[in-house]
C-alpha positions as CSV (number, residue, x, y, z in Angstrom):
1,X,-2.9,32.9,62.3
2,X,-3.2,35.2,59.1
3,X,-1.4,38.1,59.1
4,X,-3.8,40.8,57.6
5,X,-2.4,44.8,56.2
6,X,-5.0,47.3,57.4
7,X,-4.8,50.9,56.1
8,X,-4.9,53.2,58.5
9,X,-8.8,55.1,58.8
10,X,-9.1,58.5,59.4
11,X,-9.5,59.3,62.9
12,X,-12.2,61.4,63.9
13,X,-10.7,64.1,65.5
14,X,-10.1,66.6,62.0
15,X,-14.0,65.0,60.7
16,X,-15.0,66.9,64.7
17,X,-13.3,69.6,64.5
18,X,-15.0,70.4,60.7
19,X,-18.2,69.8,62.2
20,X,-17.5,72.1,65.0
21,X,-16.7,74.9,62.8
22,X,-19.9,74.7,60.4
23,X,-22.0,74.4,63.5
24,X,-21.0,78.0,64.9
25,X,-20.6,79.1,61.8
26,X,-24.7,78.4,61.8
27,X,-24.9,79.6,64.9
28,X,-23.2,83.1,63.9
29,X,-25.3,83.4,61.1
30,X,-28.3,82.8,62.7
31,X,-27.3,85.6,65.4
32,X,-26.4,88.1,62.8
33,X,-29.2,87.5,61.1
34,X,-32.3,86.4,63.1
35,X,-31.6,87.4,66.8
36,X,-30.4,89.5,68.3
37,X,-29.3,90.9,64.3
38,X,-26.6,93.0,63.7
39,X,-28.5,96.1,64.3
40,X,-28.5,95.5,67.7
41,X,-24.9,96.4,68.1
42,X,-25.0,100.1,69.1
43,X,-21.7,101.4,67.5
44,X,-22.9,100.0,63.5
45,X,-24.7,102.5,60.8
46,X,-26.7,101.9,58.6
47,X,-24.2,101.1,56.0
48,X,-22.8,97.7,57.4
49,X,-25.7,96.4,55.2
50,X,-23.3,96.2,52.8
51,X,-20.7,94.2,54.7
52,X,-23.1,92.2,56.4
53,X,-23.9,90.5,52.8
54,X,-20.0,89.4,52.8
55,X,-20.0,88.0,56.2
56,X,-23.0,86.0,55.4
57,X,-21.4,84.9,52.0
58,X,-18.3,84.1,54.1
59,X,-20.3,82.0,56.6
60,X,-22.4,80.4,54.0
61,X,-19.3,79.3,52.5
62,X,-17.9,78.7,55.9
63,X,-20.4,75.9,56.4
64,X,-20.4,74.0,52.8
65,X,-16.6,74.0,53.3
66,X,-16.6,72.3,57.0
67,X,-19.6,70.1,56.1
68,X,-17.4,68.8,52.9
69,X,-13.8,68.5,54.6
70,X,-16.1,66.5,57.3
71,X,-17.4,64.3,55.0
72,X,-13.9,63.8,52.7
73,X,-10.8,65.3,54.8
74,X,-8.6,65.0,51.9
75,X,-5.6,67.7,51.7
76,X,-6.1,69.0,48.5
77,X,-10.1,69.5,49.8
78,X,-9.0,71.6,52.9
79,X,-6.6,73.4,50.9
80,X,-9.4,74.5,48.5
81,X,-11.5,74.8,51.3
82,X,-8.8,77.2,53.0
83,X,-8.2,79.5,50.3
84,X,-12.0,79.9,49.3
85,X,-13.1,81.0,53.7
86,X,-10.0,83.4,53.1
87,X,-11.0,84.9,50.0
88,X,-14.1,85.8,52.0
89,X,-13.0,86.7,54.8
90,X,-10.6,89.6,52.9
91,X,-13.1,90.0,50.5
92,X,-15.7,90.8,53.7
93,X,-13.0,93.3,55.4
94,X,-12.0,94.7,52.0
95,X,-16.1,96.2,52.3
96,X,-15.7,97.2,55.9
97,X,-12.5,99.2,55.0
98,X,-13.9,100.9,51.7
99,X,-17.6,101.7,53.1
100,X,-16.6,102.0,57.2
101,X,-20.0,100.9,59.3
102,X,-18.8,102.2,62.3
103,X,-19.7,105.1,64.7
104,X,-17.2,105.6,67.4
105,X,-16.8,108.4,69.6
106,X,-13.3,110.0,69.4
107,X,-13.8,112.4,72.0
108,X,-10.7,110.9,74.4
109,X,-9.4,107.9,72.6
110,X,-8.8,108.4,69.4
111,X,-10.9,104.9,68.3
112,X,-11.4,105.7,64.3
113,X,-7.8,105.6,63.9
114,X,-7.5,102.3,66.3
115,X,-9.9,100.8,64.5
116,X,-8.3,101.3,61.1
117,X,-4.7,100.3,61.7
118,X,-6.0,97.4,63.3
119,X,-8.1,96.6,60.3
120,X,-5.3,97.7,57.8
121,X,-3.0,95.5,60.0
122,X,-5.7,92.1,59.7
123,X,-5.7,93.1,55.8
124,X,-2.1,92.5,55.4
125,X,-2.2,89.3,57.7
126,X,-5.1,88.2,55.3
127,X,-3.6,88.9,52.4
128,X,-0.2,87.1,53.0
129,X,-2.3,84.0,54.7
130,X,-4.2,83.7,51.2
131,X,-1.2,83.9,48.9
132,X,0.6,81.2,50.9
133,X,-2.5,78.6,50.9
134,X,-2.8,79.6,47.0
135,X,0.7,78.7,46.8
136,X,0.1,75.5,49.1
137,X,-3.0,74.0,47.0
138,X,-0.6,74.5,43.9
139,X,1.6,72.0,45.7
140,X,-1.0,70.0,46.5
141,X,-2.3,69.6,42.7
142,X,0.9,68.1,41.8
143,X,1.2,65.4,44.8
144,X,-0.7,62.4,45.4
145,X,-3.9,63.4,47.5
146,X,-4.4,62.0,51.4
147,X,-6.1,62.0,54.2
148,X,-5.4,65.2,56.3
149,X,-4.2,63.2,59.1
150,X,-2.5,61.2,57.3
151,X,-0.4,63.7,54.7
152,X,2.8,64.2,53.7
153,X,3.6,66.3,56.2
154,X,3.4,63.1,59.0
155,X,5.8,61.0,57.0
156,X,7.8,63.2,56.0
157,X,7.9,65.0,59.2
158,X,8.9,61.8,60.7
159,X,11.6,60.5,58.2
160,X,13.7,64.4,58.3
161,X,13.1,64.0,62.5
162,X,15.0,60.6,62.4
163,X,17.1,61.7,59.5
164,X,18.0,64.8,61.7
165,X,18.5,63.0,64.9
166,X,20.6,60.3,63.1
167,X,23.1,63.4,61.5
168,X,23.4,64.8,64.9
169,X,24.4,62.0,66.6
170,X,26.8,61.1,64.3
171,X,27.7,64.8,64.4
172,X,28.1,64.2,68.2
173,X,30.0,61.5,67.7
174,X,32.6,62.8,65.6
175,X,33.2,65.9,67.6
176,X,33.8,64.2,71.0
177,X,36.4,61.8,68.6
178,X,37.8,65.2,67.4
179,X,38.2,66.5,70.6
180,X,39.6,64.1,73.0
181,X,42.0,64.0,70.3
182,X,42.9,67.9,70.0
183,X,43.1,68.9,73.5
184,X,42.8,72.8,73.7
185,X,43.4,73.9,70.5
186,X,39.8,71.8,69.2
187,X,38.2,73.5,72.0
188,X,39.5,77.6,71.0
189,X,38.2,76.3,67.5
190,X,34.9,75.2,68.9
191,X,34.7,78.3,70.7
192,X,35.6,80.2,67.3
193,X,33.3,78.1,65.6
194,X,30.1,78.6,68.0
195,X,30.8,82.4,68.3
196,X,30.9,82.5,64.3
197,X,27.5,80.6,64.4
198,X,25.8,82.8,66.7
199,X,26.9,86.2,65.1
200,X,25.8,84.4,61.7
201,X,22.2,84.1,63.7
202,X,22.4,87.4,64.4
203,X,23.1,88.5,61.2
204,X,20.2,86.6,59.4
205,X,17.2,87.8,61.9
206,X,19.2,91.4,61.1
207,X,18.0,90.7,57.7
208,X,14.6,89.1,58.4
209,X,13.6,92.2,60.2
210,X,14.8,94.6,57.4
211,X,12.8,92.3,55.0
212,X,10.1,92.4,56.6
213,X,10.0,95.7,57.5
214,X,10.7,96.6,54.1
215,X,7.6,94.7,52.7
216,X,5.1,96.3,55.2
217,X,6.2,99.8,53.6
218,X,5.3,98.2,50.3
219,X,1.9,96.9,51.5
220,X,1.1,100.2,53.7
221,X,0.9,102.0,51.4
222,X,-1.0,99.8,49.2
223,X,-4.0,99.7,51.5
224,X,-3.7,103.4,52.6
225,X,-4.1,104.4,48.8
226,X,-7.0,101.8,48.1
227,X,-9.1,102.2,51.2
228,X,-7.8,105.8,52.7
229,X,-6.5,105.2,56.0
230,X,-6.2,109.1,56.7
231,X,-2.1,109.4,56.5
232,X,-0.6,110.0,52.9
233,X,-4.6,109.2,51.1
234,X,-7.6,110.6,52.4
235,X,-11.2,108.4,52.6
236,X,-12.4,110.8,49.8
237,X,-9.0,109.9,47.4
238,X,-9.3,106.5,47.6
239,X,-9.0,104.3,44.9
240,X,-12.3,102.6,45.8
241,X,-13.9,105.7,46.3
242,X,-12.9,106.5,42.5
243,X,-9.7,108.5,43.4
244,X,-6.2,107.6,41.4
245,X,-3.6,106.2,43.3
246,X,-1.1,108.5,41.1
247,X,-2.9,111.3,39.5
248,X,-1.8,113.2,42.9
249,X,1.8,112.6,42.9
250,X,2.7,112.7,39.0
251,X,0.5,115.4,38.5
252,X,2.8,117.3,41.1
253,X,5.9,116.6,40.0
254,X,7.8,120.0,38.9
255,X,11.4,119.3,38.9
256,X,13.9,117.0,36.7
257,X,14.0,116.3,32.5
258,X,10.9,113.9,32.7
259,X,8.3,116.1,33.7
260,X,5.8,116.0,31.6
261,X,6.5,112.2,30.9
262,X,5.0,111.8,34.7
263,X,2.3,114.6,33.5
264,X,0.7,112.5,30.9
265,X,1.1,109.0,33.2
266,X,-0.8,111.1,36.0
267,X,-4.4,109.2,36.6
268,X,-3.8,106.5,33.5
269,X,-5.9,103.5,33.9
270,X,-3.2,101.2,33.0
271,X,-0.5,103.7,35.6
272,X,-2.7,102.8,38.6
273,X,-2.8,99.1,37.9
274,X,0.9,98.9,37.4
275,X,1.2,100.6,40.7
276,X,-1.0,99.3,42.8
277,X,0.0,95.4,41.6
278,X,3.3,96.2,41.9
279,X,3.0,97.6,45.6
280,X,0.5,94.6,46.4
281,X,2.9,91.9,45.1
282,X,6.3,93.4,45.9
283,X,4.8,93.7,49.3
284,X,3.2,90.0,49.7
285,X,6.7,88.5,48.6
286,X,8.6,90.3,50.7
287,X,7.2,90.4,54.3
288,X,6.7,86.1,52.8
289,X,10.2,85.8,52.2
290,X,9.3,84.2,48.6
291,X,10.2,85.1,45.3
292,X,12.5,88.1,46.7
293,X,14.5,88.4,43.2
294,X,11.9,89.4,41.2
295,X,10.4,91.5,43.6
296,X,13.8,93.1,43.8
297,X,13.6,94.0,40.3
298,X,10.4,95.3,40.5
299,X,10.9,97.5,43.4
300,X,13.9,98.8,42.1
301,X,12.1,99.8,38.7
302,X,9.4,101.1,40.8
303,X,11.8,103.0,43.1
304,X,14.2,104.0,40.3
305,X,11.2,105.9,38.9
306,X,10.0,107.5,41.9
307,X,13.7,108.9,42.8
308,X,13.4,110.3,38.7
309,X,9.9,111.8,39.5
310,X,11.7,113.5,42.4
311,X,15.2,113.9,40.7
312,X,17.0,114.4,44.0
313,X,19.5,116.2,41.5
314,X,18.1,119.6,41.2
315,X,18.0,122.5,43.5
316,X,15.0,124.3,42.3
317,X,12.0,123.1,40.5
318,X,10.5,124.5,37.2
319,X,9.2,127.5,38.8
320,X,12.2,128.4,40.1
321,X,11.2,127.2,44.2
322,X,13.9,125.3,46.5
323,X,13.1,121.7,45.5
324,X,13.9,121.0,49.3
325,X,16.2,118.1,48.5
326,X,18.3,116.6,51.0
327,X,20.8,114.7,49.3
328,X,21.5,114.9,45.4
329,X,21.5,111.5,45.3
330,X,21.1,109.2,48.0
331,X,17.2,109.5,49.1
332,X,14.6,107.0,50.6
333,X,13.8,105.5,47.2
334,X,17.3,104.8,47.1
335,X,17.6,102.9,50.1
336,X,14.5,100.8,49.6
337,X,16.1,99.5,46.5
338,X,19.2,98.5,48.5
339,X,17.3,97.2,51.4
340,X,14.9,95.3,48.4
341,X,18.4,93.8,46.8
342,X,20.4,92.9,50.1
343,X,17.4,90.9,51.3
344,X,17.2,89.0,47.8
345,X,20.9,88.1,47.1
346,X,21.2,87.5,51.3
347,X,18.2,84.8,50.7
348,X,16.6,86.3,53.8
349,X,13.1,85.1,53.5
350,X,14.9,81.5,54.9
351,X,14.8,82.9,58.1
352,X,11.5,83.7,60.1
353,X,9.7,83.6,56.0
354,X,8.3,81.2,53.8
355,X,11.8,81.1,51.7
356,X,12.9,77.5,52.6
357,X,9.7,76.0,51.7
358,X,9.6,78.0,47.8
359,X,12.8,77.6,47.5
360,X,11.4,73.3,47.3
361,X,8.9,74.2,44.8
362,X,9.6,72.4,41.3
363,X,9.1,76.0,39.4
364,X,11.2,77.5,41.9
365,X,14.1,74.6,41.5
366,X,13.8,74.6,37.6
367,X,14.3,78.4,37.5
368,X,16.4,79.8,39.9
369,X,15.9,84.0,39.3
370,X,12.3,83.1,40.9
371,X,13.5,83.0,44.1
């Protein structure tokens, strides 16, 4: 009897499951569309026409995307196939933030505001979701390609499961040895020893909450100046409503030696870029856990010259008015550097972040300030 090696075939459950998904993606389009239309839905104006061309471009691409991983479920395929339904889907509630097709009646319930945190909130989640399948189909380039069923993920998965169950055992092993023959002074250091171990799990979600808390500032206020969500930006500032993110602030500032420095940056092209990116991608990282060094930097700079826009230091502005600071040198820009730092050096994004998995990343091995 011959022996014969069969490779493994792809199993139909992924190929289903793609179908699935172009089908109602059909179907939604088709309902949007055709019948009942989205002009049907009582609480839409006039002006969803405009996002209504984004959810159909995101469905369209929606179903090319399902139909193609269906037909050839390689990783690097879904990976491309995963960052390009994303990109839609932000770009699609990107236009429902800047042009707002909703009517909804704030007499009781305050449903406007609902509406846009929740929306803000899905933005941020969107956002981080595409930068990490970016960064995923990066990895991807650079590795052999495989089924979907059949990645890297399965094997390897498997060999660091055995490879982990082999090391505990052994790490079972050697502590019953160790303490049958210690007697009670192995068990006060166990004790010590789980009790340090528990306090240093404490200590790192401490970190992973600050770090992620930290970020969402970051990214907050990104969205509230692009879209404006009402708080700090109003819908009529907005940056895609033609406002400046930083004509408003510089242009204010009356107090410290650079003044008129900040005067002349107020509503620059290249100022609002700088900011914005920077609030974006210092943001992203963060609340990610990845590349928190350089994101440190670049919050500090950015903080460094907020606190100097403010300069904390003085008591009265220009024109001679209380400058109403509370500290002369310790302020909120100061403690969002900190915060930005601590998190980096402590290598928080390990915890409850993407940090273990960039910290594996060839560029991110090679060059160690990138993480």
């Amino acid at each position: 009897m011959t022996s014969t090696s069969i490779r493994p075939s792809v199993t139909t459950g992924p190929r289903f499951g793609y179908l699935v998904g172009g089908v109602v993606d059909v179907v939604l389009v088709v309902l949007i569309n055709v019948s009942p239309g989205w002009r049907a839905v009582p609480f839409l104006t006039e002006d969803a026409v405009d996002v209504v061309v984004w959810v159909n471009a995101g469905l369209v691409v929606g179903v090319v995307v399902n139909t193609t991983c269906s037909l050839f479920p390689g990783r690097r395929l879904v990976l491309l196939g995963d960052v390009l339904t994303t990109t839609a889907a932000l770009a699609a509630l990107t236009s429902m933030s800047a042009v707002w097709p909703f009517r909804l009646q704030d007499a009781e319930i305050p449903w406007t505001t609902i509406a846009r945190a929740t929306l803000t909130i899905v933005l941020v989640a969107v956002s981080i979701a595409l930068v990490v399948q970016v960064v995923k189909l990066l990895h991807a380039l650079v590795a052999p390609d495989v089924p979907v069923d059949q990645g890297p993920w399965t094997a390897s998965h498997s060999r660091h499961r055995r490879e982990a169950h082999g090391e505990d055992r052994n790490t079972r092993r050697e502590a019953m040895t160790a303490i049958s023959h210690s007697g009670a002074t192995t068990g006060a250091t166990a004790r010590s020893t789980t009790t340090t171990a528990t306090r240093a799990d404490t200590g790192a979600m401490a970190l992973a909450v600050l770090r992620i808390t930290t970020g969402f500032v970051f990214l907050w206020a990104f969205f509230d100046k692009l879209f404006g969500l009402g708080y700090a930006t109003k819908a009529a500032n907005a940056w895609v409503n033609g406002g400046s993110p930083t004509k408003g602030f510089l242009s204010r500032v009356a107090v410290g030696p650079f003044e008129s420095t900040f005067h002349a940056w107020a509503g620059a092209w290249w100022a609002d870029w700088l900011f914005m990116l920077g609030l974006l991608a210092i943001g992203i990282a963060v609340m990610a856990g990845i590349g928190l060094r350089p994101a440190a930097v670049a919050g500090t700079l950015m903080m460094l010259l907020m606190w100097a826009a403010e300069w904390p230091l003085a008591q009265f502005t220009s024109t001679g008015e209380p400058s109403m600071s509370t500290n002369p040198i310790i302020d909120y820009h100061v403690i969002y550097a900190v915060a930005l730092i601590a998190v980096a050096l402590a290598g928080a994004g390990a915890t409850w972040g993407l940090g273990r998995w960039w910290a594996t990343l060839p560029v991110v091995r090679d060059h160690a300030w990138l993480r």
